[in-house]
C-alpha positions as CSV (number, residue, x, y, z in Angstrom):
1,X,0.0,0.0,0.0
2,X,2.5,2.8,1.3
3,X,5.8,2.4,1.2
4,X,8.3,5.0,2.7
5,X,12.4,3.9,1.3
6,X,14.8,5.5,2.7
7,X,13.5,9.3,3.6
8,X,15.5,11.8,5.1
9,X,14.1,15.6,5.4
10,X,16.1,18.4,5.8
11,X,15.3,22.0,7.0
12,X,17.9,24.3,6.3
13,X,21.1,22.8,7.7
14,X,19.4,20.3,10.6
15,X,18.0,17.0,9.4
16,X,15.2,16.0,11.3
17,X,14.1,12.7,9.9
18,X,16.8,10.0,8.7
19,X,16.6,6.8,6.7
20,X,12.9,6.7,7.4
21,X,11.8,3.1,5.8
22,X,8.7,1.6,6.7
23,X,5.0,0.2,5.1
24,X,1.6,0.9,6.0
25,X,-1.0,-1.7,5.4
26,X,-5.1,-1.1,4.9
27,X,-6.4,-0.4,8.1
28,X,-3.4,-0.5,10.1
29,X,-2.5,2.9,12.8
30,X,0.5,4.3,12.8
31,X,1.7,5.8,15.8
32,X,4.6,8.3,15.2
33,X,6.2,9.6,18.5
34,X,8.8,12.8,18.6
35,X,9.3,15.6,21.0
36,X,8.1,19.2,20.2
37,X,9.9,21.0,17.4
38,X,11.6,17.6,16.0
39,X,10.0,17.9,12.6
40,X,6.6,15.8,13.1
41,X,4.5,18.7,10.9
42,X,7.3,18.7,8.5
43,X,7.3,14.9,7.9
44,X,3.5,14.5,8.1
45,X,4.1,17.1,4.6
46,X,6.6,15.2,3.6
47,X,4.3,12.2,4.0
48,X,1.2,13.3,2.2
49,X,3.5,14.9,-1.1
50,X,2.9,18.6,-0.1
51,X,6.8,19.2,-0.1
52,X,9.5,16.3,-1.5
53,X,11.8,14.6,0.6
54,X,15.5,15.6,1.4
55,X,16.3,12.2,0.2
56,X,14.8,8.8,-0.2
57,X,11.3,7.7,-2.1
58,X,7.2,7.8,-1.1
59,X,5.0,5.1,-3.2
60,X,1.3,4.5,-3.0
61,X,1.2,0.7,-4.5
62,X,4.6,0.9,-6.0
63,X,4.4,4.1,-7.8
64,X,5.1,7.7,-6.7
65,X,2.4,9.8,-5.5
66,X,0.3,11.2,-8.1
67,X,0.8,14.5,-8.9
68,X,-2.3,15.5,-10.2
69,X,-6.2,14.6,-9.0
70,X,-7.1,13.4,-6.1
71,X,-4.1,11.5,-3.7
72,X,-5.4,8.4,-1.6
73,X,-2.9,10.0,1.0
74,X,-4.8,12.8,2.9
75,X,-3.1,15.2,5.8
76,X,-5.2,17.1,8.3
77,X,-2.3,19.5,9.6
78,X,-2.2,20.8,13.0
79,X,-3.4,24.2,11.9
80,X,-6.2,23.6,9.7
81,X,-7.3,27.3,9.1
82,X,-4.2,27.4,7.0
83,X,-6.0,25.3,4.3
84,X,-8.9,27.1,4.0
85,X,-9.5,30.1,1.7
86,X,-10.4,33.4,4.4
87,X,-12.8,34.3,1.6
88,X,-15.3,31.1,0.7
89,X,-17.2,29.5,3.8
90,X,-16.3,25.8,4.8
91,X,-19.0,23.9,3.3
92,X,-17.5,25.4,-0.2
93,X,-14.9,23.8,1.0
94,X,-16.0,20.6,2.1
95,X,-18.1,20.2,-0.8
96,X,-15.5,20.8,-3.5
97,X,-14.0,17.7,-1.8
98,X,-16.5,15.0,-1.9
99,X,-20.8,15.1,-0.4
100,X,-20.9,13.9,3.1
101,X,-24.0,12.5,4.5
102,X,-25.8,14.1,7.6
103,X,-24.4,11.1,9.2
104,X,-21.3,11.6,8.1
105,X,-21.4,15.4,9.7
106,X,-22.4,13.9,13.1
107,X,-19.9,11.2,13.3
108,X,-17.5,13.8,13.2
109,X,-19.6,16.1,15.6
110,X,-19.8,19.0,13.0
111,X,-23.1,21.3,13.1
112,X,-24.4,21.8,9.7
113,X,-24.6,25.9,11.0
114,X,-20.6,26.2,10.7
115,X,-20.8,25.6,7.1
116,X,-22.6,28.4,6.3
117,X,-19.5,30.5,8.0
118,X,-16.4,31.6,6.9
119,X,-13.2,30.5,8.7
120,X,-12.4,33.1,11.0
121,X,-16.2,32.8,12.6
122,X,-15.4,29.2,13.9
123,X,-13.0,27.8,16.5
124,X,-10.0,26.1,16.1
125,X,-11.8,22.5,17.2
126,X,-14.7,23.4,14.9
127,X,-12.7,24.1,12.1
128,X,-10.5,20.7,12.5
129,X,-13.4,18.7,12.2
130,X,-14.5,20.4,9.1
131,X,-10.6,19.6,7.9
132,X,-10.8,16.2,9.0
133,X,-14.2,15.3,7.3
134,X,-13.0,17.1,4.0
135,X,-10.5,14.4,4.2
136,X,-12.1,11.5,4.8
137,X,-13.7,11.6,1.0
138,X,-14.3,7.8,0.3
139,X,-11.1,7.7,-2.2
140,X,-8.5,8.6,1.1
141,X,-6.7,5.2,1.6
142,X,-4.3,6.9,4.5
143,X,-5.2,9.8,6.5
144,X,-2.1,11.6,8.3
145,X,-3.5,12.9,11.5
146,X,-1.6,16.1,12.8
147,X,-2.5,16.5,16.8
148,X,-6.0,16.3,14.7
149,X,-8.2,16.7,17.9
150,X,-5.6,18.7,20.2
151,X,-8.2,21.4,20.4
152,X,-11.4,19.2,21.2
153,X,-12.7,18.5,24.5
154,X,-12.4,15.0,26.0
155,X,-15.7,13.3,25.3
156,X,-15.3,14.9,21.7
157,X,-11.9,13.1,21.0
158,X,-13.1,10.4,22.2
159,X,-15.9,10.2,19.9
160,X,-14.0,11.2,16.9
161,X,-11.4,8.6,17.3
162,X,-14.1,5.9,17.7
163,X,-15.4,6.9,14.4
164,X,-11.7,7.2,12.9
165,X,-11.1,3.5,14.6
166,X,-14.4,2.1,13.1
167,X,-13.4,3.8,9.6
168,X,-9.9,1.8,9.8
169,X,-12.0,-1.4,10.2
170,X,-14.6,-1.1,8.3
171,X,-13.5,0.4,5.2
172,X,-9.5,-0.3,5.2
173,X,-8.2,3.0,6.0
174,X,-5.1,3.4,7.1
175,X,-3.5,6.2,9.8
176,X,-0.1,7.6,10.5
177,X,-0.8,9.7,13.9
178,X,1.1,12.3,15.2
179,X,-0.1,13.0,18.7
180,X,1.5,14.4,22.2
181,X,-1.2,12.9,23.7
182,X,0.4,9.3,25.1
183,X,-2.6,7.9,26.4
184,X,-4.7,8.4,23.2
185,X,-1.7,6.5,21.0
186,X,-1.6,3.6,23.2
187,X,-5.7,3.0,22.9
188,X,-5.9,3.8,19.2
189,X,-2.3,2.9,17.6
190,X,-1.4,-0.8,16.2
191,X,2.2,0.1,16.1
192,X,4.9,2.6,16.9
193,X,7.4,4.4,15.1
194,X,9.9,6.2,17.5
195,X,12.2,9.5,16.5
């Protein structure tokens, strides 16, 4: 499914991933651990083809990632306002994406209200689960998970990684989690990789 050979990223003059080599089967979670400012955001980039690698090669089922149209490999970033245009609300940009189902909007404990809304008129939380059901279209395969519910209350993390565990069973997804949160990785990760 994905295969990471051999990745190294660079920033500037510090490397902050090496020799990364590892595969990620369907429905399998991916736990990656690394203390603040060691490069987590960076990789998860890295990961989902938003900036090439240092070094080293990314394939989705032995081929690079495509270039063009939709990739199977989806990130929801830590900062999710960063990927939303200030100037369209975030059902336009939900919808461009793919049609969830009014199921679909409760799983993820979105009110149908924020979409009418532009960006700066919601939360952080609020926006990331708008970002994180853009990303679940039915064609994501992997989902990269930046510190995706840092911002959510308890019972809604909870809730929203029940939904993301079901998804990984049900349908085959696969995670790579980035998280500060040890107690969350050790109830919803399969395996670990450690900086």
């Amino acid at each position: 499914m994905l295969r990471v050979q051999g990745v190294s990223v660079r920033q500037g003059e510090r490397t902050l991933w090496q020799g990364l080599d590892f595969t990620l089967a369907p429905g399998e979670r991916l736990a990656i651990a690394a203390p603040s400012g060691h490069g987590k955001t960076t990789l998860g980039r890295v990961l989902a083809g938003w900036q090439a690698p240092s070094c080293g090669h990314i394939l989705w089922q032995g081929a690079p990632l495509p270039a063009s149209g939709y990739c199977p490999v989806q990130l929801v970033p830590q900062h999710p306002e960063l990927t939303f245009n200030p100037y369209r609300s975030t059902g336009a940009a939900l919808y461009d994406a793919w049609q969830p189902t009014a199921a679909d909007l409760v799983a993820c404990r979105i009110d149908p209200e924020w979409l009418r809304r532009r960006p700066h008129a919601l939360s952080g939380g609020e926006l990331a689960r708008i970002a994180l059901l853009r990303a679940l279209d039915p064609r994501t395969r992997v989902l990269i998970a930046d510190e995706v519910t840092a911002q959510l209350d308890p019972a809604i993390q909870l809730a929203i990684w029940q939904h993301l565990v079901r998804l990984c069973r049900e349908r085959g997804l696969a995670m790579i989690i980035f998280s500060h949160q040890q107690a969350l990785l050790d109830q919803v990760a399969t395996r670990r990789l450690k900086w």
